[in-house]
C-alpha positions as CSV (number, residue, x, y, z in Angstrom):
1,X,150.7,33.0,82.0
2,X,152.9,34.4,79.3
3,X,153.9,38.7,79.6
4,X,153.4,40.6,76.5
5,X,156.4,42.2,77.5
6,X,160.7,41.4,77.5
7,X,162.4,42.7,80.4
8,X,163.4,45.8,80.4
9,X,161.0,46.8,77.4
10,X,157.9,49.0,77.8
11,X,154.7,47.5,79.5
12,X,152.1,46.7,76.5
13,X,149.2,49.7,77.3
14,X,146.0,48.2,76.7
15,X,142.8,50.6,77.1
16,X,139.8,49.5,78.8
17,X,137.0,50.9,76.9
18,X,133.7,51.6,78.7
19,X,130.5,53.7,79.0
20,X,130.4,55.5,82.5
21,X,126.9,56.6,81.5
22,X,125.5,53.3,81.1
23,X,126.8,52.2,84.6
24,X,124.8,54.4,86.3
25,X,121.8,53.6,84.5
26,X,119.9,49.9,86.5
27,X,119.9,48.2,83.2
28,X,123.9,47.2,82.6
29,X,125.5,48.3,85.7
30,X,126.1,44.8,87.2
31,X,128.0,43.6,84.3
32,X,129.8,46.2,82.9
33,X,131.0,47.8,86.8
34,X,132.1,44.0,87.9
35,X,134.1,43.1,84.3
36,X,136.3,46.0,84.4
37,X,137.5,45.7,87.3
38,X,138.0,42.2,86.9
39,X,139.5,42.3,83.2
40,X,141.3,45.1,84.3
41,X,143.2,42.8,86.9
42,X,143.5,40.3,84.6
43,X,145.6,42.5,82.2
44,X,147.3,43.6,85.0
45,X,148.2,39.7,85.6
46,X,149.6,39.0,82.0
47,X,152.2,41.9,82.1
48,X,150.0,44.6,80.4
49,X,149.4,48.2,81.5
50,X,145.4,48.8,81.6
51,X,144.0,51.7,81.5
52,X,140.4,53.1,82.0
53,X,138.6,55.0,79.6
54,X,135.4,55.7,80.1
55,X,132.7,58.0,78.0
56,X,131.3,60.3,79.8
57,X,129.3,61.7,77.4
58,X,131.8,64.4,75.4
59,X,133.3,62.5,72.8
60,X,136.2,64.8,71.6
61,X,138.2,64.3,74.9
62,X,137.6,60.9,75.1
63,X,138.8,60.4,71.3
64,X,141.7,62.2,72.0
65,X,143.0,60.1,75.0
66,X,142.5,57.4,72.9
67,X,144.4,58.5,70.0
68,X,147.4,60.0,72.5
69,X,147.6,57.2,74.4
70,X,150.4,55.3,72.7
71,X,147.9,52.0,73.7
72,X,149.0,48.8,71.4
73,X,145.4,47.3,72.3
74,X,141.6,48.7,73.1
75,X,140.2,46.2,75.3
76,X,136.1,47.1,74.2
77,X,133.7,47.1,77.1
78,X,131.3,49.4,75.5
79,X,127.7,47.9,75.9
80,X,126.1,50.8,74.6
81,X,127.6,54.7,73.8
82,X,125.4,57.5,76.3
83,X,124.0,54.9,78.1
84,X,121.8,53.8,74.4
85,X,122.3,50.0,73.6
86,X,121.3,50.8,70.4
87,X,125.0,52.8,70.1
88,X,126.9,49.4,70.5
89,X,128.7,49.7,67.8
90,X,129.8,53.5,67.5
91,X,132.8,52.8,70.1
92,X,134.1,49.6,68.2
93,X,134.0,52.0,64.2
94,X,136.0,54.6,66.5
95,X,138.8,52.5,67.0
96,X,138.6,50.8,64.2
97,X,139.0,54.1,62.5
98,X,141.7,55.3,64.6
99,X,143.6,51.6,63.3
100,X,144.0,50.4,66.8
101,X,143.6,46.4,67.9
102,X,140.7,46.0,69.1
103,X,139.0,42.9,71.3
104,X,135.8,41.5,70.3
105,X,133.5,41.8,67.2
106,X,133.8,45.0,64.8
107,X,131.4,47.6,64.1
108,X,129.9,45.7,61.2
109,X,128.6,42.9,63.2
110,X,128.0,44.6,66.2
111,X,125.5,46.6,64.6
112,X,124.0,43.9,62.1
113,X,123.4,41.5,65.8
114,X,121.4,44.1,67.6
115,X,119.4,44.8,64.9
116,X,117.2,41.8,64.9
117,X,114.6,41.6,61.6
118,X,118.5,42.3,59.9
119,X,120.4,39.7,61.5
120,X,117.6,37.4,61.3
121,X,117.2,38.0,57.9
122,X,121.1,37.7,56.5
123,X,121.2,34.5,58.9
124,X,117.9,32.9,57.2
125,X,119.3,34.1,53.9
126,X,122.4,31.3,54.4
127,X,120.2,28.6,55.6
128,X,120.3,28.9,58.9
129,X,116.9,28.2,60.7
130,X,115.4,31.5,62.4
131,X,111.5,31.3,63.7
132,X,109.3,33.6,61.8
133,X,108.9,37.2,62.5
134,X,107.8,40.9,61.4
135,X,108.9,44.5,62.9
136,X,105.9,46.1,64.8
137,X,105.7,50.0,64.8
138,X,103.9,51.9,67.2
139,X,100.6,53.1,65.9
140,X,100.4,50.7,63.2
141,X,98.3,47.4,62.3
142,X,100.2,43.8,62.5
143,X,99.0,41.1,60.5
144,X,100.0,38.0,62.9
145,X,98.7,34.9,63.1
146,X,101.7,32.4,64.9
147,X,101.0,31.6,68.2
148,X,102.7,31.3,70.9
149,X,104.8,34.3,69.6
150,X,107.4,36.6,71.6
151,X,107.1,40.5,71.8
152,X,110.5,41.6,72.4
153,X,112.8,45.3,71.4
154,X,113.7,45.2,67.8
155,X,117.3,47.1,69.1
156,X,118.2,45.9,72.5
157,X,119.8,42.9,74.4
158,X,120.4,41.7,77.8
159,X,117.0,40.6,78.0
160,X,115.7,44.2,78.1
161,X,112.2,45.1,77.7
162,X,111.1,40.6,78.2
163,X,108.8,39.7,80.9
164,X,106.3,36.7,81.8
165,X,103.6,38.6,79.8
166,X,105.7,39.1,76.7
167,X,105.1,35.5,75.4
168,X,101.8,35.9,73.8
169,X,99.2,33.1,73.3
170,X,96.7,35.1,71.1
171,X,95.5,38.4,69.4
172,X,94.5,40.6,72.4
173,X,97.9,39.3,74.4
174,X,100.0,40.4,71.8
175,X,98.4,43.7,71.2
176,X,98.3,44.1,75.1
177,X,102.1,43.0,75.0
178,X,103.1,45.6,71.9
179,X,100.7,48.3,74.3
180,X,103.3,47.7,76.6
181,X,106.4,48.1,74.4
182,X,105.8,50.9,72.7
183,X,105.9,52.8,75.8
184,X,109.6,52.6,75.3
185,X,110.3,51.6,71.8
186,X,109.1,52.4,68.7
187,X,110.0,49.2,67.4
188,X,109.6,46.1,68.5
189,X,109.6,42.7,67.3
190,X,107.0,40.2,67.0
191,X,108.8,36.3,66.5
192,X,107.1,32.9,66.5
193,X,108.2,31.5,70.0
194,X,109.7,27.9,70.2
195,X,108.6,25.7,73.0
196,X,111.5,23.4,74.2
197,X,114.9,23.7,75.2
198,X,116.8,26.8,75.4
199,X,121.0,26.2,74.9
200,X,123.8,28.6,75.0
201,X,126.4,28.2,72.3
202,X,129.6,30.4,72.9
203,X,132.9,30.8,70.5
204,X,136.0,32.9,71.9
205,X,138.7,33.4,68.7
206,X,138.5,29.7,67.0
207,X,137.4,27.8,69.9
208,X,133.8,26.6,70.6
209,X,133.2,26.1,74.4
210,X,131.2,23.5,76.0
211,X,127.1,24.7,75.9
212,X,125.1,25.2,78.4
213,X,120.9,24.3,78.6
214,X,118.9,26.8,80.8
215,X,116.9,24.1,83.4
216,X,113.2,25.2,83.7
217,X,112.4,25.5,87.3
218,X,109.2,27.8,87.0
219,X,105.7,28.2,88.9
220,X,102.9,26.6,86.5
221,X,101.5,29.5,84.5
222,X,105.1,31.3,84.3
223,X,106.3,30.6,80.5
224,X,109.6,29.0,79.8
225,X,111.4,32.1,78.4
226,X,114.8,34.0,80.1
227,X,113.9,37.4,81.2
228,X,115.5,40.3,82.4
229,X,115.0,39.6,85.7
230,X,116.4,36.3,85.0
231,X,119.1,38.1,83.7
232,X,119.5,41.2,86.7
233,X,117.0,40.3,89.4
234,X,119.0,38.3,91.9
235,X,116.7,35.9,93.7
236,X,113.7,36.3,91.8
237,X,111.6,34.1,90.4
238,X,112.7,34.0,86.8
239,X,116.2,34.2,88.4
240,X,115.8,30.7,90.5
241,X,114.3,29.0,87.7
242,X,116.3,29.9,84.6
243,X,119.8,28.2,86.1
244,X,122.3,26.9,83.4
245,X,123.7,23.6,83.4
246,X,126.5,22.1,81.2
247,X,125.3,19.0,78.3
248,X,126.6,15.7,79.6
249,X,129.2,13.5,78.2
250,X,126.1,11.5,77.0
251,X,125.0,14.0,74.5
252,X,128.3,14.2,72.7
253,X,126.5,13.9,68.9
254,X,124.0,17.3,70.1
255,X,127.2,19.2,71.2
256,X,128.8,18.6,68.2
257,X,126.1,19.4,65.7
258,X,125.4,22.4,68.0
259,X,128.9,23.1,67.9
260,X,128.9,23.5,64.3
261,X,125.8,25.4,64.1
262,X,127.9,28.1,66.3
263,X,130.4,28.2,63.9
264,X,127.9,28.6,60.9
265,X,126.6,31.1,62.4
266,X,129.5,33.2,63.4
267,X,131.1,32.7,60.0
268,X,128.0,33.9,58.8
269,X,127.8,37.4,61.0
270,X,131.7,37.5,60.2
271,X,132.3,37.5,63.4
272,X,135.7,37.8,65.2
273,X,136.7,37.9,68.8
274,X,133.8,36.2,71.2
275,X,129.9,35.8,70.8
276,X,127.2,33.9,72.2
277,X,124.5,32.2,70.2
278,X,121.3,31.6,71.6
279,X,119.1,28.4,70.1
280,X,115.7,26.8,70.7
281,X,115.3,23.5,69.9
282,X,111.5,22.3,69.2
283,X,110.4,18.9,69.6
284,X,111.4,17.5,66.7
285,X,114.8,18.3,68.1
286,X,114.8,20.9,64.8
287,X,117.3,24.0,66.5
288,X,116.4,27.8,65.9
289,X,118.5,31.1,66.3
290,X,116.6,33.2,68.6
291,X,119.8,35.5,69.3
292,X,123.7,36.5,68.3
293,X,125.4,38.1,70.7
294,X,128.9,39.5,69.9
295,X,130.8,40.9,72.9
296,X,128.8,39.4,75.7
297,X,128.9,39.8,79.7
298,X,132.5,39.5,80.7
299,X,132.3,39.3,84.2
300,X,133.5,36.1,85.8
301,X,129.7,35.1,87.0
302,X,128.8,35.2,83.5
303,X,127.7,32.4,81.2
304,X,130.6,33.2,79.1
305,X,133.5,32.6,82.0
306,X,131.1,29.6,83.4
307,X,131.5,27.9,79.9
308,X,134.7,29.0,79.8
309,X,135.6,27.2,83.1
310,X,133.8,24.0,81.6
311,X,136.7,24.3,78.9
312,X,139.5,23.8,81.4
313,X,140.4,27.8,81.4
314,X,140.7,29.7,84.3
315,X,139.3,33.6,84.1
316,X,143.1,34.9,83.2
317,X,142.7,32.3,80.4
318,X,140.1,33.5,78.8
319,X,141.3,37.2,79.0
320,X,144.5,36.3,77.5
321,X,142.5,34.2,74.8
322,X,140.0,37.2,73.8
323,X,143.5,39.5,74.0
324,X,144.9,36.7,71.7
325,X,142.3,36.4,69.2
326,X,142.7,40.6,68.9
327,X,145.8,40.2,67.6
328,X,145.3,37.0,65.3
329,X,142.1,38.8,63.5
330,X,143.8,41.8,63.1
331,X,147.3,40.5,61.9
332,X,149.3,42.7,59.9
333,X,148.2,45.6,62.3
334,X,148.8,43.6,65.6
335,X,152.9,42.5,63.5
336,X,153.4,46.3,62.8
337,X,153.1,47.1,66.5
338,X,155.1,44.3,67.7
339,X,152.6,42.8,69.8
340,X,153.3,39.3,70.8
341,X,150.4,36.9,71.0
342,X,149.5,36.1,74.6
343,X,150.7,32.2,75.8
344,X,147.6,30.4,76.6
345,X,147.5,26.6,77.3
346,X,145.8,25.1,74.2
């Protein structure tokens, strides 16, 4: 791998961004504790200087370190701000504000992605199939008549807040199911859900990797839907029967019309850096965006290094191309710096 650095010159300082309150909450700990340390190593590996910063919840010291640093990149970890998902994108307008590189997806589309009705909306407003929907608030009525449907947060990701029973087959399930999820949110979302095929479409600076399908393995009775537990719950049900597999040299003409769906839809979130898109296709072979995803899991379990293996790249590869694409979508900064783009076999 190619160093950032000439000898003799000053290591590149790259900070790791990351919320220590979320990693001691159940919900993100796995990912967020096991990619630092691994990107962190990988930085390490290319010649860089990592360093940690994590929120702890007073934002005036942690701004400052960041500002005094004298970093040349902010490496954004950040799955949340104060252990709330729904801060995702607080952390990435910080450093943009502060007019530091930064790795991944900005503010903008951060915040656009997790709110759902929005991003479905702006993504159904350029064409792009999306399976009906309507925002639910605790307290009032909901007019829905599409079943199956999905009761999911209207603000969250990672699976948080979808179960077995949140796939709804008629009026009293779903108000049972929204019973549920206003316990916890306000808001939540009520979307048509698509029988079929569930495939995983990932894009890291102008490359689209090789998809994955998630292979049904369930109990009869258990819908076909990834949950959180699939997600988090090691050995559990959902987790033995939701297991990813790459498409086959035999389904060349899918992966490229996928392929350009995840490009459509990136373009169309503006989105920089790496993202996951999440389709269902029907059985008219007709694909829907159930999900956008910028800045997914890192860690090198993760669907995102697993496709990114498929691709011919080892873990230090992808890094260095996520690193890389910093740099390329923030040119004129990344020049002014002196920052050489990171060597990656194409």
């Amino acid at each position: 791998m190619g160093s950032s650095s000439s000898p003799g010159a000053r290591r590149r300082r790259v900070a790791i961004i990351a919320d220590a309150v979320a990693e001691t909450q159940e919900r993100f700990e796995s990912a967020t504790a096991s990619s630092l340390g691994d990107v962190r190593d990988a930085l390490a590996g290319q010649g860089f200087e990592p360093v940690v910063l994590e929120f702890a919840g007073e934002p005036a010291s942690w701004l400052r370190a960041l500002r005094e640093g004298e970093f040349d990149l902010v490496f954004n970890l950040c799955e949340g701000l104060g252990g709330q998902g729904s801060e995702e994108h607080l952390p990435a307008a910080a450093v943009e504000l502060l007019g530091l590189p930064m790795t991944g997806a900005r503010a903008l589309t951060l915040g656009l992605c997790l709110r759902k009705e929005l991003v479905n909306a702006h993504l159904r407003a350029e064409g792009i199939a999306v399976p009906d929907w309507a925002v639910a608030r605790a307290g009032e009525p909901l007019a829905w008549r599409r079943y199956p449907a999905i009761v999911k947060p209207a603000a969250e990701d990672a699976s948080l807040g979808i179960d077995d029973r949140s796939v709804v087959r008629d009026g009293a399930q779903l108000e049972a199911a929204r019973a549920r999820a206003h316990e916890s949110w306000e808001r939540v979302l009520v979307q048509r859900f698509i029988e079929g095929r569930e495939l995983n479409l990932a894009v890291v600076g102008d490359r689209v990797l090789p998809h994955a399908e998630i292979e049904w393995a369930l109990p009869d009775g258990l819908p076909h839907v990834v949950t959180y537990a699939a997600k988090w719950d090691t050995g559990s049900v959902y987790d033995r029967g939701t297991v990813p597999r790459l498409l086959g040299a035999r389904e060349e003409r899918l992966s490229a019309r996928l392929a350009a769906l995840a490009r459509r839809v990136w373009t169309a979130v503006d989105g920089v850096g790496y993202g996951r898109i999440d389709v269902r296709m029907d059985e008219r072979g007709r694909a829907w965006v159930i999900d956008v995803n910028p800045n997914p899991d890192l860690s090198p379990s993760a669907g995102l290094a697993r496709q990114a293996t498929a691709a011919g790249w080892s873990y230090a590869d992808l890094i260095a191309r996520i690193v890389d694409a910093a740099f390329t979508s923030q040119g004129p900064l990344a020049r002014a710096r002196g920052v050489r783009r990171a060597e990656v076999p194409v």
